[in-house]
C-alpha positions, 0 to 999 in steps of 0.5 A: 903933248909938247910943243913940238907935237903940236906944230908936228900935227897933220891937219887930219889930226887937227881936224879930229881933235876940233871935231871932237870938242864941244864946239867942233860937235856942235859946229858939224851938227849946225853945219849939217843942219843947214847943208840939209835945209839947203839941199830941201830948199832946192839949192844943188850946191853951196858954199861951205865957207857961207855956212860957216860964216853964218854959224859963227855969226849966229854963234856970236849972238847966241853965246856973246861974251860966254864964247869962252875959245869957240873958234872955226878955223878955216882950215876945217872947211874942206875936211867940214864938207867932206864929212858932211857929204860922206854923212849924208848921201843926199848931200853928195856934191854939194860942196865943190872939194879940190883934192887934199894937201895935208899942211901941217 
């Protein structure tokens, strides 16, 4: 892939590519996770943001100096959320969404 490409790369694409790492699975599956503790705890609605701030947070202390390029853009929030409510019926609307702008 060249640098172009690269720049020249939708957000969907984006999205998919991190999603599909090792970090991005396991980042979907702790957001999950939480979302559905979230959701049986009675919370109606919760921030996408706040979850991936507790990842990375819980992350930094599991992983430490062993991190070796574990990132979450925020830009992944939106598609995040979106993934998880389409996943998991019981978490329908439980993260506030604003319709899409792909900015590559």
């Amino acid at each position: 892939m060249t640098q172009r490409e690269l720049f020249n790369e939708t957000s969907d694409v984006k999205y998919t590519r991190w999603r599909n790492s090792p970090h991005g699975r396991a980042v979907v599956d702790a957001a999950m996770t939480r979302a559905t503790r979230l959701r049986q705890r009675g919370f109606q609605r919760y921030g996408i943001k706040c979850i991936l701030e507790a990842i990375r947070y819980d992350f930094a202390l599991k992983l430490g100096a062993d991190a070796d390029g574990f990132k979450v853009n925020n830009n992944v929030a939106s598609r995040l959320a979106r993934e998880i409510m389409a996943a998991r019926p019981e978490l329908a609307g439980f993260f506030e969404t604003r319709e899409l702008r792909d900015a590559t």
